[in-house]
C-alpha positions as a Markdown table, in Angstrom:
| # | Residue | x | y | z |
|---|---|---|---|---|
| 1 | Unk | 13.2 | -17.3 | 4.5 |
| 2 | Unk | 9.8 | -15.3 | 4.3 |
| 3 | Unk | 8.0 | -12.1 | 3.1 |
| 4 | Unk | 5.0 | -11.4 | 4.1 |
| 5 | Unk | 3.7 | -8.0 | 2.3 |
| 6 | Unk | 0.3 | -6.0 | 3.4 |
| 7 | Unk | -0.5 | -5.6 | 0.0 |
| 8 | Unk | -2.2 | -7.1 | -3.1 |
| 9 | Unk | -0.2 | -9.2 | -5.4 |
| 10 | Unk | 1.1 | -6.9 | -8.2 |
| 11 | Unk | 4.2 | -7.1 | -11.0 |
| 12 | Unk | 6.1 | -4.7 | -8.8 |
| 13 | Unk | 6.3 | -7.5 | -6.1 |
| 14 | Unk | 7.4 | -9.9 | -9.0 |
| 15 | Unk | 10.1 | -7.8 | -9.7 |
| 16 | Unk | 10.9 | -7.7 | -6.4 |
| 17 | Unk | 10.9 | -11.5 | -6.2 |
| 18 | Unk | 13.2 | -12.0 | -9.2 |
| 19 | Unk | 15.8 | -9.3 | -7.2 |
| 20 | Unk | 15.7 | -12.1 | -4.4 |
| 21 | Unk | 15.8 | -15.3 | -5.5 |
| 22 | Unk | 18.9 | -14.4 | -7.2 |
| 23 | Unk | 20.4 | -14.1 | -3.9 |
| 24 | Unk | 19.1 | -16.6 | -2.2 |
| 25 | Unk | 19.1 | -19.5 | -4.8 |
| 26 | Unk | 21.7 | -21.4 | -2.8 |
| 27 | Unk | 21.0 | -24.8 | -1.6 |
| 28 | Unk | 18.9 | -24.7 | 1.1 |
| 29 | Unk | 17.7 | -21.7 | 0.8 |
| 30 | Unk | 14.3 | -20.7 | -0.5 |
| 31 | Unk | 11.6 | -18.0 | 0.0 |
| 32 | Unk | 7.9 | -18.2 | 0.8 |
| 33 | Unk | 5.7 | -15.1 | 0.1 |
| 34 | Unk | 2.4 | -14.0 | 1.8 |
| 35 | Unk | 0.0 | -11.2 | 0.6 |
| 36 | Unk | -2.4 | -9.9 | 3.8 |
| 37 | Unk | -4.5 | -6.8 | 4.9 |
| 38 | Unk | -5.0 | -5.6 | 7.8 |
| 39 | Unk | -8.3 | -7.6 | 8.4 |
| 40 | Unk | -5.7 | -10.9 | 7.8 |
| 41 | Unk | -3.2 | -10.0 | 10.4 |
| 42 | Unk | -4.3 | -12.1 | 13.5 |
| 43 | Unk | -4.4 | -15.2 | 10.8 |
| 44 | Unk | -1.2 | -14.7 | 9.8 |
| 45 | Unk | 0.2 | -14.9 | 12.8 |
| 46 | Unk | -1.6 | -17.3 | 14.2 |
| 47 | Unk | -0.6 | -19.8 | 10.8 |
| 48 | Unk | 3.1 | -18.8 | 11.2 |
| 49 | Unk | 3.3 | -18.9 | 14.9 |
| 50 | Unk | 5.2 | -22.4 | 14.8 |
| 51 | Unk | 7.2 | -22.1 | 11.8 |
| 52 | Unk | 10.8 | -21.3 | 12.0 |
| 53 | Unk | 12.3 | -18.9 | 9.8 |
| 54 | Unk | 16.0 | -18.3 | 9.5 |
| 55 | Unk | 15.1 | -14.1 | 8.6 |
| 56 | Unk | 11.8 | -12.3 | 7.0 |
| 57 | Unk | 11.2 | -9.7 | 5.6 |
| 58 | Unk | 8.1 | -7.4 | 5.7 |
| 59 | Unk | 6.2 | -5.0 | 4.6 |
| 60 | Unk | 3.8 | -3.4 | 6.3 |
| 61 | Unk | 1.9 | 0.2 | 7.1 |
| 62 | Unk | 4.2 | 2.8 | 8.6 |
| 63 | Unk | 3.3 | 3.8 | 12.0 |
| 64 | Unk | 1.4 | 0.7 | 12.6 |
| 65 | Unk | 2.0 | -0.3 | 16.2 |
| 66 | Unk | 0.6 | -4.3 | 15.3 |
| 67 | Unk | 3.3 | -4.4 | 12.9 |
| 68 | Unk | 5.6 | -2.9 | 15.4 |
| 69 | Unk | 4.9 | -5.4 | 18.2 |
| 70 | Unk | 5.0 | -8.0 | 15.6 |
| 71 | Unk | 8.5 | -7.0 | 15.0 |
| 72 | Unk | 9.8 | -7.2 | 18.7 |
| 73 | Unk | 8.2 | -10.5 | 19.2 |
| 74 | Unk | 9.6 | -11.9 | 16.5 |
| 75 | Unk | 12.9 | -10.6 | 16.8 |
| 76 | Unk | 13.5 | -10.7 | 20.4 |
| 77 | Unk | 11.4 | -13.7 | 21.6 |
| 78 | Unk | 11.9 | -16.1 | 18.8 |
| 79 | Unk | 15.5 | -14.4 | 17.5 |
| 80 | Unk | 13.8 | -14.2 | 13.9 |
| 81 | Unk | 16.2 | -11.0 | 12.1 |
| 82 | Unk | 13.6 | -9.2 | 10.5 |
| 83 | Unk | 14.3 | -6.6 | 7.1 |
| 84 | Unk | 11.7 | -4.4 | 6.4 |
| 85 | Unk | 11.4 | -3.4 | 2.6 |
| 86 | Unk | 9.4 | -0.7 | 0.8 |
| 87 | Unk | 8.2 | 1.0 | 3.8 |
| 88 | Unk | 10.4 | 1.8 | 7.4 |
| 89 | Unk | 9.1 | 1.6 | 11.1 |
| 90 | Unk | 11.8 | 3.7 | 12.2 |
| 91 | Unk | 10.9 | 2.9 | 16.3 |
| 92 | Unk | 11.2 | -0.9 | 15.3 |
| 93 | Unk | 13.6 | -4.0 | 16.4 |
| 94 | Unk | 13.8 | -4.1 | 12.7 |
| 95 | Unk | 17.9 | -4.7 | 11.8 |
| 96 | Unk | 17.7 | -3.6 | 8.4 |
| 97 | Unk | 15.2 | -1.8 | 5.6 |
| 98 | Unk | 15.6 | -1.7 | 1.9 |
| 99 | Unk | 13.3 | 1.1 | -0.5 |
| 100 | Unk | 12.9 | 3.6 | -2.2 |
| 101 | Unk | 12.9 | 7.3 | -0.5 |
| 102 | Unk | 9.9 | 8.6 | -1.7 |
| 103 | Unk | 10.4 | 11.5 | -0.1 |
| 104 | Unk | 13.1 | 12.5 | -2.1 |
| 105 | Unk | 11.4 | 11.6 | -5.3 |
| 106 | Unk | 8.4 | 13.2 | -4.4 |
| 107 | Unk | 10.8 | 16.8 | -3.8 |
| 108 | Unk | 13.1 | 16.7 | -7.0 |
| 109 | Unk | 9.8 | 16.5 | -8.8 |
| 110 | Unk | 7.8 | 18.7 | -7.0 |
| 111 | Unk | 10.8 | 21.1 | -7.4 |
| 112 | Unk | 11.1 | 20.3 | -11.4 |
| 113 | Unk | 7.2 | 21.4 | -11.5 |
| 114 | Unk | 8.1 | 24.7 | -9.4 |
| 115 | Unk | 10.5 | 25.6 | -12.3 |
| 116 | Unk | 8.4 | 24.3 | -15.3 |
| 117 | Unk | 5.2 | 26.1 | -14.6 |
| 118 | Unk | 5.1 | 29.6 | -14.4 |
| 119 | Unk | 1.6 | 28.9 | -12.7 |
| 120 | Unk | -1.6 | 26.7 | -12.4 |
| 121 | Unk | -2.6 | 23.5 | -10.9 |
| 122 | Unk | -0.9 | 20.0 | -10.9 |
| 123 | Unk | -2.3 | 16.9 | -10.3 |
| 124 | Unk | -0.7 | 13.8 | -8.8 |
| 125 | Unk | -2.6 | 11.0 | -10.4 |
| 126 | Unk | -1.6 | 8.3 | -7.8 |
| 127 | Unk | -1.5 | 4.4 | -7.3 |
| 128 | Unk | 1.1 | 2.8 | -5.7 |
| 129 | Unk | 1.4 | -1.1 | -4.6 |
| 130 | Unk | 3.7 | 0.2 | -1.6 |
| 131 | Unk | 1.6 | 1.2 | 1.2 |
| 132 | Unk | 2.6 | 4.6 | 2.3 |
| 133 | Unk | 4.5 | 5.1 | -0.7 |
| 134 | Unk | 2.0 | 8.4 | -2.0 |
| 135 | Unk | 1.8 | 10.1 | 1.1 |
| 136 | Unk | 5.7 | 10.4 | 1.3 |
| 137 | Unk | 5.8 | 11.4 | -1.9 |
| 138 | Unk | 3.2 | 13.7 | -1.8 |
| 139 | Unk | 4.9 | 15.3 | 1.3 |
| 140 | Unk | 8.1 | 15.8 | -0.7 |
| 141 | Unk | 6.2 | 17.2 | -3.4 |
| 142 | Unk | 4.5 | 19.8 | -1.9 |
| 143 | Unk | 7.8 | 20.8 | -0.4 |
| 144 | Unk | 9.5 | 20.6 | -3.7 |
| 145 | Unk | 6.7 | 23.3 | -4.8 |
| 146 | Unk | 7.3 | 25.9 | -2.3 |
| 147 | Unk | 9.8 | 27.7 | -4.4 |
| 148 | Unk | 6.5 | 28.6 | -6.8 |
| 149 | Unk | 3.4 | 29.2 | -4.8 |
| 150 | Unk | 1.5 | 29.5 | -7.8 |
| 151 | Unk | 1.8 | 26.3 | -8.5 |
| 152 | Unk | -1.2 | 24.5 | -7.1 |
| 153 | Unk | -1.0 | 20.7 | -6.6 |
| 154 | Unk | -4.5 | 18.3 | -5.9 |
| 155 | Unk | -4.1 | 15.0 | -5.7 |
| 156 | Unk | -6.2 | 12.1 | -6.6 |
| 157 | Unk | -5.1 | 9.1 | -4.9 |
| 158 | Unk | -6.6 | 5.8 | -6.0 |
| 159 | Unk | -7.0 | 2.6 | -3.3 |
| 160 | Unk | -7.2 | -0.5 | -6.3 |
| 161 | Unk | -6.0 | -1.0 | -9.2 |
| 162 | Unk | -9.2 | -2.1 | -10.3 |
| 163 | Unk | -10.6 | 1.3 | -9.5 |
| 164 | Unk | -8.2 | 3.8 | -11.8 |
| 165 | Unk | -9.8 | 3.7 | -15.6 |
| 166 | Unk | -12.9 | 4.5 | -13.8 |
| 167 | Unk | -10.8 | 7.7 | -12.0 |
| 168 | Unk | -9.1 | 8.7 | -14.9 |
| 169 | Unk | -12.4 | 8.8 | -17.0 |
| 170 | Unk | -13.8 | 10.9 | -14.1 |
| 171 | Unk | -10.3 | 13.1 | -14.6 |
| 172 | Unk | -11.0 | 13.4 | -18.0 |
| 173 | Unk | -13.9 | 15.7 | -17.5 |
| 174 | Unk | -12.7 | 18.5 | -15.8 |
| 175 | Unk | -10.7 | 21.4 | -17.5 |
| 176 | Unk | -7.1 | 20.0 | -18.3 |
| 177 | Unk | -4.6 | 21.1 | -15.5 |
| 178 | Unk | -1.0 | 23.3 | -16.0 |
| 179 | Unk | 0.8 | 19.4 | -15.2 |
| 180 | Unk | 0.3 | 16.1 | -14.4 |
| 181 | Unk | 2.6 | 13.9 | -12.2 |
| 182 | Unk | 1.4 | 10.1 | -12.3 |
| 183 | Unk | 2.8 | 7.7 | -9.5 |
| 184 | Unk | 2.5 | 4.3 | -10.4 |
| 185 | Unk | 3.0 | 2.8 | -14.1 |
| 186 | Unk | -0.7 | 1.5 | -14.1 |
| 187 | Unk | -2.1 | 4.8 | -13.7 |
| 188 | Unk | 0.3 | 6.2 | -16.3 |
| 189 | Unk | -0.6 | 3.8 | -18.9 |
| 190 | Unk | -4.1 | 4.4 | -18.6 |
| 191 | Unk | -4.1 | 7.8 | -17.9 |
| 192 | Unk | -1.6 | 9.1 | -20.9 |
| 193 | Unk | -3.9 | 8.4 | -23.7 |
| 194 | Unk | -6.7 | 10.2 | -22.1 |
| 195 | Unk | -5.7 | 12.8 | -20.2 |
| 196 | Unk | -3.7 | 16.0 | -21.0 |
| 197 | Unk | -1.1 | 18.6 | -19.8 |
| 198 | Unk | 1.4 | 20.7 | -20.9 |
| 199 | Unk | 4.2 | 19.1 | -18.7 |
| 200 | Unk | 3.9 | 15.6 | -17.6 |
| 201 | Unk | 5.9 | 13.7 | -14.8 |
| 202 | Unk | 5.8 | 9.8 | -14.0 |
| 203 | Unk | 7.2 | 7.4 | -11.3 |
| 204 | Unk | 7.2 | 4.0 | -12.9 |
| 205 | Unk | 8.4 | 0.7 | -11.8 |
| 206 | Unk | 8.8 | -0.5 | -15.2 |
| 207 | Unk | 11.7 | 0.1 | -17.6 |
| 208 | Unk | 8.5 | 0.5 | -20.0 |
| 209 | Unk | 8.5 | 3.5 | -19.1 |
| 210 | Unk | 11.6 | 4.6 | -20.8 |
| 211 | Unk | 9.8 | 4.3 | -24.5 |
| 212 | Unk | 7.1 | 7.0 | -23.0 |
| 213 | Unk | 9.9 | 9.5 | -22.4 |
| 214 | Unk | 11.5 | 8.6 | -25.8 |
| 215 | Unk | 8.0 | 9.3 | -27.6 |
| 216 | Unk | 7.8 | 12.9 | -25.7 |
| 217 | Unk | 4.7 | 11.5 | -23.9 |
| 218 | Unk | 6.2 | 12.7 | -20.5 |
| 219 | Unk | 9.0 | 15.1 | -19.6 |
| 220 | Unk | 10.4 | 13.9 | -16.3 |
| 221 | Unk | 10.6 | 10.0 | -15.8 |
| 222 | Unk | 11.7 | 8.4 | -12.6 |
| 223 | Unk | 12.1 | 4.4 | -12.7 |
| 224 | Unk | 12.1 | 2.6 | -9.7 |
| 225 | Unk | 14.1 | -0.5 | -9.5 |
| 226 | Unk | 12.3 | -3.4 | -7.7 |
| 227 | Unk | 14.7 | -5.9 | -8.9 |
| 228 | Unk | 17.2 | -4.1 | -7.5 |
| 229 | Unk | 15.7 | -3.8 | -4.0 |
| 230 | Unk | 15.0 | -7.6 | -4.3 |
| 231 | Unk | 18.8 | -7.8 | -4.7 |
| 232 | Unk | 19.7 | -5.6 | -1.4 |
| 233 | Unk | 16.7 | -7.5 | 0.6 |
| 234 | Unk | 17.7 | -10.9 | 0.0 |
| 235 | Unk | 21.7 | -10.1 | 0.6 |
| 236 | Unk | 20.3 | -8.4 | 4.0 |
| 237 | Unk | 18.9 | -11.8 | 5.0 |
| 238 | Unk | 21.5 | -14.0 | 3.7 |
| 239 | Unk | 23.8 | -12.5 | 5.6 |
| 240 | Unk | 21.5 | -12.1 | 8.7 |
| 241 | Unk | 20.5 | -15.7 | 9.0 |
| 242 | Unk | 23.8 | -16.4 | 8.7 |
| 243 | Unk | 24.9 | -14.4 | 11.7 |
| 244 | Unk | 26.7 | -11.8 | 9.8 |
| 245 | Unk | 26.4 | -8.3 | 9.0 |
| 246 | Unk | 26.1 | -4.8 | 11.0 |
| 247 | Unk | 23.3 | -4.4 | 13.4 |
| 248 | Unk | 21.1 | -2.3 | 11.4 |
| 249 | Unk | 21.3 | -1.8 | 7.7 |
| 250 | Unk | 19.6 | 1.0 | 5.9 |
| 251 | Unk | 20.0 | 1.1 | 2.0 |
| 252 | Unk | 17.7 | 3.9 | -0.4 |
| 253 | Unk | 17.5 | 2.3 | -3.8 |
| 254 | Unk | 17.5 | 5.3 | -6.3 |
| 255 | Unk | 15.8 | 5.9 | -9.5 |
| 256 | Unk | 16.7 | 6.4 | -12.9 |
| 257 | Unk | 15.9 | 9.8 | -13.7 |
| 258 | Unk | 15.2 | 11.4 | -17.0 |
| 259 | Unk | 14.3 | 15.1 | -17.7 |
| 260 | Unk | 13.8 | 17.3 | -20.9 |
């Protein structure tokens, strides 16, 4: 087995990894992860071209057509099932994807802002190890908003991880907004202490997160659960490489929500 991920290595992937060797820890069975950009993409294929791989998983950009063709060749010229996890390529071969809907989480908290604040700005402080995962959310969020259009929403995304205390210090000199809705637990770790706001929202990947809420240092907490699409990836390509299972699975891993 295989995952090759277009993204840096980060705990969330661990988490991910944990989720997937529990499924795939029978005999013969084992998993090799690569991290690549975009600049890495010929390489990869070029140093995986003659290995073969009873399924894979991937993640890669969203409407990405070299990820797309990749897809098709591996699946229909070599017979390779491929699961995409994280982030879907809806036009792809792929048979299966496992995530998080950002979409949706981005809404319900977008929506939970609309009734909080009577009216001001909210930022979206925003780092996320899944690529695409802050534009979908943002999407949902400015729809969740549209019940109050005096609620204005900016958002700050940030590329590296090595990049956000310098952002939040920057953040920390304008005038204090109506809300703040962190995406990513790095961001909310180092952007709690520092920064402040009436009502606070975070997305975390990290059942750390739940001692946050308990302290009343946020107000609406979604958890992600990596492990948990780890667990749901690695049954997709157990059962894939074994020549069971429908043709194309599509499973939304939910959060754990918690509100005040």
């Amino acid at each position: 087995m295989a995952v090759f991920v277009q993204s840096a290595p980060h705990p969330y992937w661990e988490a991910v990894d944990r989720g997937l060797k529990s499924r795939l820890s029978e005999p013969g069975m084992s998993v090799e992860w690569r991290f690549f950009t975009a600049e890495e993409r010929s390489s990869l294929v070029q140093q995986t071209a003659g290995t073969e791989y009873r399924a894979v998983a991937l993640t890669a950009v969203p409407n990405d057509s070299w990820a797309r063709d990749w897809i098709q060749q591996t699946v229909q010229e070599r017979g390779t099932p491929v699961v995409l996890m994280g982030t879907d390529i809806r036009d792809s071969l792929r048979l299966g994807y496992v995530g998080t809907y950002y979409y949706e989480v981005g809404r319900r908290a977008g929506a939970w802002f609309a009734r909080k604040i009577a009216r001001g700005e909210v930022w979206v402080v925003a780092y996320h190890p899944v690529p695409r995962a802050v534009s979908e959310f943002w999407e949902g969020f400015r729809h969740g908003l549209l019940t109050n259009r005096r609620v204005r929403p900016q958002l700050f995304g940030i590329d590296q991880r090595g990049a956000i205390p310098g952002r939040i210090q920057m953040l920390a000199q304008r005038r204090p907004p109506a809300g703040i809705f962190y995406i990513g637990h790095d961001v909310a770790q180092a952007g709690m202490p520092v920064l402040r706001a009436p009502s606070i929202g975070v997305l975390s990947w990290s059942n750390e997160a739940l001692g946050w809420f308990q302290a009343r240092q946020c107000q609406l907490l979604a958890i992600e659960q990596p492990e948990e699409i780890g667990v749901r990836t690695g049954n997709l390509l157990r059962n894939l490489s074994q020549g069971r299972g429908r043709a194309l699975t599509i499973v939304y891993v939910p959060c754990k929500w918690y509100t005040r």
